[in-house]
Backbone as ProteinMPNN parsed JSONL, in Angstrom:
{"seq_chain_A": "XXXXXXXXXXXXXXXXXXXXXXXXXXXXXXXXXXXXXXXXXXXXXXXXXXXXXXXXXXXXXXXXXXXXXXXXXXXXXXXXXXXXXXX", "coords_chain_A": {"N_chain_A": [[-27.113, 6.37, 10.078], [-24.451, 5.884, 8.763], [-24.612, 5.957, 5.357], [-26.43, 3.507, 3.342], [-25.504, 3.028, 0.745], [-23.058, 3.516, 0.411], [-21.896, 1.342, 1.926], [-23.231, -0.941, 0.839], [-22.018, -0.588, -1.6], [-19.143, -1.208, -0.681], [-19.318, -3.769, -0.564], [-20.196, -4.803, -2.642], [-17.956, -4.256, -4.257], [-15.955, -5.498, -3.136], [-17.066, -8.227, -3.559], [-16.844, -8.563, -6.57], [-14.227, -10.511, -6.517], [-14.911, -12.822, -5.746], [-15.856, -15.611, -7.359], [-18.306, -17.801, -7.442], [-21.472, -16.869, -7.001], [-23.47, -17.513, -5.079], [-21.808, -17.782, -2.405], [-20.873, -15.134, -2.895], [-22.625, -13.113, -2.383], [-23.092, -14.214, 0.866], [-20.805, -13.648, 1.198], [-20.878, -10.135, 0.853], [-23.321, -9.465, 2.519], [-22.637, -10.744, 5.095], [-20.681, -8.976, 5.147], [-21.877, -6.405, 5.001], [-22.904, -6.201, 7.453], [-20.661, -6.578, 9.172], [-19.69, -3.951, 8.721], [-21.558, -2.023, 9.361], [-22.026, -2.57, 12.316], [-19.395, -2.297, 13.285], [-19.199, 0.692, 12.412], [-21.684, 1.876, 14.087], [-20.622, 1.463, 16.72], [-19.033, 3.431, 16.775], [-18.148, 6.579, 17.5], [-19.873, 8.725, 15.665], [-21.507, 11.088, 13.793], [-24.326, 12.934, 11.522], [-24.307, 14.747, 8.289], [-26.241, 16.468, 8.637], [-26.34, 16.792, 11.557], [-23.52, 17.529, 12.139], [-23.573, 20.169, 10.81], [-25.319, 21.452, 11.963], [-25.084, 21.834, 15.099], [-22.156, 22.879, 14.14], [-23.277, 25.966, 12.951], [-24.769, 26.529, 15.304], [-22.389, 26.645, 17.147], [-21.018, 28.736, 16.473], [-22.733, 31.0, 16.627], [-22.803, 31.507, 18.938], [-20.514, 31.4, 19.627], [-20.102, 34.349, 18.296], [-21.739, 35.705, 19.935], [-20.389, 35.833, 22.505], [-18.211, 37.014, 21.962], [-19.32, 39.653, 21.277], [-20.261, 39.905, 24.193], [-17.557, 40.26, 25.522], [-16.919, 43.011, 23.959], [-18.366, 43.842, 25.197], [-17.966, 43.827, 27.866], [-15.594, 44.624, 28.095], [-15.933, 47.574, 27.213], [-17.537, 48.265, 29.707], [-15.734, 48.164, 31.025], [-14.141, 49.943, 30.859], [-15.451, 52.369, 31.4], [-16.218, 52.083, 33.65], [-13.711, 52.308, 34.859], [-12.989, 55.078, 33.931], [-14.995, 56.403, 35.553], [-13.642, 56.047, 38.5], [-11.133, 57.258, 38.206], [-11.922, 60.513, 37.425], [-13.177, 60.538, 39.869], [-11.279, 60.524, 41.679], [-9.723, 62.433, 40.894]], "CA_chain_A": [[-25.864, 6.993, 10.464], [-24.028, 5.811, 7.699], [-25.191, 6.021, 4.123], [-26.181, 2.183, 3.028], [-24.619, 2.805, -0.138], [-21.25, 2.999, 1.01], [-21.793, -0.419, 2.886], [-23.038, -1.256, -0.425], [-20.81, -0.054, -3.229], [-18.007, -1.748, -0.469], [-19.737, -5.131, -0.489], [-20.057, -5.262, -4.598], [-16.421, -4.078, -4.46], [-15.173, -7.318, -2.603], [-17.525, -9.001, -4.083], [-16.106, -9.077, -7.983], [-13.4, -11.519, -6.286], [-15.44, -14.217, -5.611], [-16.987, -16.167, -8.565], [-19.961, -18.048, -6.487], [-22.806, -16.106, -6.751], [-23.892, -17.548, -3.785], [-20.677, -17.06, -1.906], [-20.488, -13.503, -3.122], [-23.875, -12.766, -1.845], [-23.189, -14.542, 1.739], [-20.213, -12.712, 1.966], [-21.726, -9.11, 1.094], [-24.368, -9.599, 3.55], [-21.658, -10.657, 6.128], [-19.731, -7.513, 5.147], [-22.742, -5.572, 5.668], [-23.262, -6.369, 9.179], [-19.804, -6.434, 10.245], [-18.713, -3.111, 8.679], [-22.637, -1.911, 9.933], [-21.431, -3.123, 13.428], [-18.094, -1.137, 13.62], [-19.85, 2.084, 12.57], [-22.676, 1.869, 15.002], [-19.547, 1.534, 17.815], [-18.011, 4.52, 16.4], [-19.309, 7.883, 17.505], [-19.939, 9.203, 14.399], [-22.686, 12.255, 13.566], [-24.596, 12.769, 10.314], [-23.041, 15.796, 7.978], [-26.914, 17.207, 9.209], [-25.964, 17.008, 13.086], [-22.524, 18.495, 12.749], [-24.035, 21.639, 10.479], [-26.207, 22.236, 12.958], [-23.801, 21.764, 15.809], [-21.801, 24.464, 13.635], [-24.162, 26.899, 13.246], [-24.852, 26.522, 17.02], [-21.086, 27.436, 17.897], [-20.746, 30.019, 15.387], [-23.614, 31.58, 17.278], [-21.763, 31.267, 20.399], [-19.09, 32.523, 19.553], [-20.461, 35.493, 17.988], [-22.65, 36.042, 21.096], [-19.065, 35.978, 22.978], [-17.174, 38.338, 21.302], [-20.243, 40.525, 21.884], [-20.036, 40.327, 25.514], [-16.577, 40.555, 25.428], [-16.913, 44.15, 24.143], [-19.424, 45.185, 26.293], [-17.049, 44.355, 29.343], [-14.547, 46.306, 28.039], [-16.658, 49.182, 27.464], [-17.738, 48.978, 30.695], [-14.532, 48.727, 32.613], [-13.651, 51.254, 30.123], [-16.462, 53.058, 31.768], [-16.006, 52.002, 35.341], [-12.322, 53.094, 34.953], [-13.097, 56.4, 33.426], [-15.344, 57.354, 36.713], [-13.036, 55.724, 39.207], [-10.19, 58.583, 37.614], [-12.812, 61.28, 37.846], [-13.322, 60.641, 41.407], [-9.972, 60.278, 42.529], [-9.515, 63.225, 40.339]], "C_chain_A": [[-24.92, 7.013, 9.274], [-24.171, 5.329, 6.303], [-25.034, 4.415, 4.089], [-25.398, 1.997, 1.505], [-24.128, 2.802, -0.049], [-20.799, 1.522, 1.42], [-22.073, -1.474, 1.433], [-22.315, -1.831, -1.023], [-18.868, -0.939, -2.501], [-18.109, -3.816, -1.002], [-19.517, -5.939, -1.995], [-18.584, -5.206, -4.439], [-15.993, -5.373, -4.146], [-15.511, -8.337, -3.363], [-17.152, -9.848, -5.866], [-14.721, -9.992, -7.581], [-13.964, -12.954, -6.064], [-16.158, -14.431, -6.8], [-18.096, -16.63, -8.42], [-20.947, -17.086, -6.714], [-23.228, -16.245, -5.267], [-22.984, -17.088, -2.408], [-20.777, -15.233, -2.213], [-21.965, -12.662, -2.446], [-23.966, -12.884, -0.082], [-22.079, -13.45, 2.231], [-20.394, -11.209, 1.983], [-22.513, -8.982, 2.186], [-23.53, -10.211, 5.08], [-20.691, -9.396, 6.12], [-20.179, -6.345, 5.852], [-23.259, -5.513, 7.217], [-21.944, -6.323, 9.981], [-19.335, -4.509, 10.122], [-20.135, -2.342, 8.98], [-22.744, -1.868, 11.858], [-20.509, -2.55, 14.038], [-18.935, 0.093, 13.52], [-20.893, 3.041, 13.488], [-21.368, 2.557, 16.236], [-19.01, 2.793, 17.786], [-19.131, 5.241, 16.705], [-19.272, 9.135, 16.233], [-21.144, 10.216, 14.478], [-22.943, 12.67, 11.927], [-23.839, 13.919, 10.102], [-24.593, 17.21, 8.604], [-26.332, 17.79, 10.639], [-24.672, 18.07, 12.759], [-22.706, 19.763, 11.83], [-24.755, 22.382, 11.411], [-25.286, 22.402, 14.388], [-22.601, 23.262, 15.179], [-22.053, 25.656, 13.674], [-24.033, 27.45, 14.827], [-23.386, 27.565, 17.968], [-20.319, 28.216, 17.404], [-21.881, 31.156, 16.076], [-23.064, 32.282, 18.494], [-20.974, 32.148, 19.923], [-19.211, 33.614, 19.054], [-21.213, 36.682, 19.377], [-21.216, 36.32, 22.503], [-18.089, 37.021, 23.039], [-17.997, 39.642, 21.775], [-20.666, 41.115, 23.399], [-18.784, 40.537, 26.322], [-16.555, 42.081, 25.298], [-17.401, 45.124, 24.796], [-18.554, 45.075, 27.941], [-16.113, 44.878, 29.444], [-15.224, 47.425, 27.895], [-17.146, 49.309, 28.977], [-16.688, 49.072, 31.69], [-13.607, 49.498, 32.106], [-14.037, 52.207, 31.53], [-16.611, 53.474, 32.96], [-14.749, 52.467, 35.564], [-12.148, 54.641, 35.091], [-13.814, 57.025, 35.291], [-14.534, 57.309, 37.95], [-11.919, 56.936, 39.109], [-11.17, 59.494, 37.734], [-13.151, 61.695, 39.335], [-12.286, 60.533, 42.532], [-9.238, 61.561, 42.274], [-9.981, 64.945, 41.28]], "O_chain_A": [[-24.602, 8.103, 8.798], [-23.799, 4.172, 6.108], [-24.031, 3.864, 4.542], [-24.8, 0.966, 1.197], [-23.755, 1.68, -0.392], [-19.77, 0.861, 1.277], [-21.391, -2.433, 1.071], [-21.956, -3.004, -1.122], [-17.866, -1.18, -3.175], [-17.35, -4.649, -1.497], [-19.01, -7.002, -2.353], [-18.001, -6.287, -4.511], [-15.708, -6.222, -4.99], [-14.747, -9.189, -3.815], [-17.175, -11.023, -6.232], [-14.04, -10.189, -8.587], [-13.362, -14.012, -6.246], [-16.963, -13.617, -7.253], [-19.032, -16.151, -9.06], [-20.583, -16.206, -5.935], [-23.312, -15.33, -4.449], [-23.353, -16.264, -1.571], [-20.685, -14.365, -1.345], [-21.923, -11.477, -2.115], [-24.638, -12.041, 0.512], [-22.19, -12.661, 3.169], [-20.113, -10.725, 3.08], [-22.127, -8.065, 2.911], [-24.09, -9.955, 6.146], [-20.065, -8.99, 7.1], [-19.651, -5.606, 6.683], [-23.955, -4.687, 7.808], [-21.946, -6.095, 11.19], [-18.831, -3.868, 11.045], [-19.683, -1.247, 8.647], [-23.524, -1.142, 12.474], [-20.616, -2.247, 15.226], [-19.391, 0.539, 14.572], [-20.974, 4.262, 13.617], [-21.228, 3.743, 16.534], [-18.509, 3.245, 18.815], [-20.332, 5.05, 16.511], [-18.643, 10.19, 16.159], [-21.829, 10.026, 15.482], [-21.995, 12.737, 11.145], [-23.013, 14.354, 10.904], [-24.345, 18.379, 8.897], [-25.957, 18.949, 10.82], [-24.762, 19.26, 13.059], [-21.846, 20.601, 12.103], [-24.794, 23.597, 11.6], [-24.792, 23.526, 14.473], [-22.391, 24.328, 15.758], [-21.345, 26.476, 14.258], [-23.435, 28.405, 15.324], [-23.324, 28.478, 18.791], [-19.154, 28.442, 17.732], [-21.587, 32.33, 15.848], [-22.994, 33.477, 18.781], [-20.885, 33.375, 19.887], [-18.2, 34.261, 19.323], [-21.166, 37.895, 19.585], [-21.441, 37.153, 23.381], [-17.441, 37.617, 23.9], [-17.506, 40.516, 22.49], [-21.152, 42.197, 23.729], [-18.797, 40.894, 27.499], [-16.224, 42.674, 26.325], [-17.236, 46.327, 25.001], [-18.525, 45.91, 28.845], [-15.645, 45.492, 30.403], [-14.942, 48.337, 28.672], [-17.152, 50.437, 29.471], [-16.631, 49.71, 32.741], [-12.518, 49.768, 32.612], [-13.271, 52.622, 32.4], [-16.942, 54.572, 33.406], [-14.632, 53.128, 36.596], [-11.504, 55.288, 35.917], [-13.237, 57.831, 36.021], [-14.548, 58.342, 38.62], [-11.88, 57.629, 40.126], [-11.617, 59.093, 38.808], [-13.334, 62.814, 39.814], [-12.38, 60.477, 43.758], [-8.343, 61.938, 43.03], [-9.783, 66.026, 40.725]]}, "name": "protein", "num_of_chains": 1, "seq": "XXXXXXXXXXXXXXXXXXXXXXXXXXXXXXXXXXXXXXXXXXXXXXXXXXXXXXXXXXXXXXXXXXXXXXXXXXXXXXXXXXXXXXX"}
């Protein structure tokens, strides 16, 4: 879901504060699971899912508009004979 380098590149980040090695290692690996933990919770979607998801309602909505004009043309259409016959 969410790139492990990020969880990473955060973990080193914190990590140049502690001098321990060992410490700096325990707490990385505690970082990684809590901020691993939140993200899970979160409804989040890869940048795959919501392209495709895009696509999808770009479709839609194209497919929309399209039946949109065809019910005006036809109550164009249905109008036009309704006048004709009243005519």
């Amino acid at each position: 879901m969410i790139n492990d380098n990020l969880i990473r590149s955060l973990g080193e980040q914190l990590g140049r504060f502690v001098s321990d090695a060992r410490s700096r290692e325990d707490m990385q690996q505690s970082l990684n699971a809590i901020v691993q933990n939140v993200f899970a919770r979160l409804d989040l979607v890869t940048r795959e899912q919501f392209d495709a998801q895009l696509e999808t309602l770009e479709r839609t909505r194209a497919q929309l508009e399209h039946l949109e004009t065809e019910l005006a043309r036809l109550q164009e259409q249905l109008t036009a004979q309704d006048g004709n016959r009243n005519a």
